[in-house]
C-alpha positions in Angstrom: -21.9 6.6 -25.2 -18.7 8.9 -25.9 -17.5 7.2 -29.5 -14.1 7.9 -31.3 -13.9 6.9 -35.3 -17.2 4.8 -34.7 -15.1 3.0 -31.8 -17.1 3.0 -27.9 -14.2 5.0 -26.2 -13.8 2.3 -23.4 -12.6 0.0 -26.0 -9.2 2.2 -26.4 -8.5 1.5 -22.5 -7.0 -1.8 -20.8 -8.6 -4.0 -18.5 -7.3 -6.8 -16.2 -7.9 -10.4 -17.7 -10.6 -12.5 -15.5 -8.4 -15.4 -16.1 -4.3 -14.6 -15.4 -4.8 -11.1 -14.2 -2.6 -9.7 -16.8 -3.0 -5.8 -18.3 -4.4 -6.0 -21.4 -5.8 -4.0 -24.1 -9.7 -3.7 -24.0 -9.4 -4.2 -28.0 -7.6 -7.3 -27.7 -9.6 -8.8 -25.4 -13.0 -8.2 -26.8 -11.7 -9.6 -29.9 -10.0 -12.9 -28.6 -6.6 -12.2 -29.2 -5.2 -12.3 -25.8 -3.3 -15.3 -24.6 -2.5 -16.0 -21.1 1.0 -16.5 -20.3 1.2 -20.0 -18.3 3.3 -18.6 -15.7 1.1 -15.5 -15.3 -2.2 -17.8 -15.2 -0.8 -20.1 -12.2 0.4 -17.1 -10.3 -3.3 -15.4 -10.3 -4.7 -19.1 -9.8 -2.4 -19.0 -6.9 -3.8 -15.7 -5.4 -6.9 -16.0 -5.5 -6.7 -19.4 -4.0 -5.2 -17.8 -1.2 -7.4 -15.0 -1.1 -10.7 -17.8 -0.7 -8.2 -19.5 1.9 -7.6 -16.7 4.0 -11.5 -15.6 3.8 -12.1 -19.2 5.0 -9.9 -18.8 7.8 -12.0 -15.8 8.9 -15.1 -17.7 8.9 -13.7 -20.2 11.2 -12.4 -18.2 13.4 -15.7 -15.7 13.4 -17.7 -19.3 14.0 -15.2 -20.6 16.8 -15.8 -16.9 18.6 -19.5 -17.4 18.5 -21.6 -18.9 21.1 -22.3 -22.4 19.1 -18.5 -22.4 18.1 -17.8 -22.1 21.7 -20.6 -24.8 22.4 -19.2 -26.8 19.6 -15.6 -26.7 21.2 -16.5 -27.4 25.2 -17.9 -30.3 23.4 -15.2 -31.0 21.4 -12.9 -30.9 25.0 -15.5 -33.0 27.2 -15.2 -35.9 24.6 -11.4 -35.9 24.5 -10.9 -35.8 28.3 -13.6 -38.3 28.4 -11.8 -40.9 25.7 -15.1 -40.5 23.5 
């Protein structure tokens, strides 16, 4: 490993925090002394939330496309039209 002034050279970069998503320093980071800005925090909450939503809607609609999710459906049909 590449070291500067007995630093690892990939501590002098920046790195998205896991939690709000924000820039920060490596350094700080490693160290603890990030904070997450509340607003910041709920906005990457918010994202990635819609990012597991949207990857849900993609497996339904795979599912409904297959032949059990058309089974499932015709079903589904058959039991309204026949007040079950």
């Amino acid at each position: 490993m590449l070291e500067m002034s007995g630093a690892p050279w990939h501590v002098f970069g920046t790195s998205q925090c896991p939690r709000c998503g924000a820039d920060v320093p490596v350094a700080q980071l490693l160290r603890g002394g990030h904070w997450c800005d509340p607003d910041a925090l709920e906005a990457h909450e918010a994202e990635q939330l819609q990012a597991r939503l949207a990857a849900v809607h993609l497996e339904i609609a795979d599912y409904l496309e297959s032949s059990a999710g058309r089974n499932h459906l015709a079903f589904a049909r058959w039991c309204r039209e026949h007040g079950r």
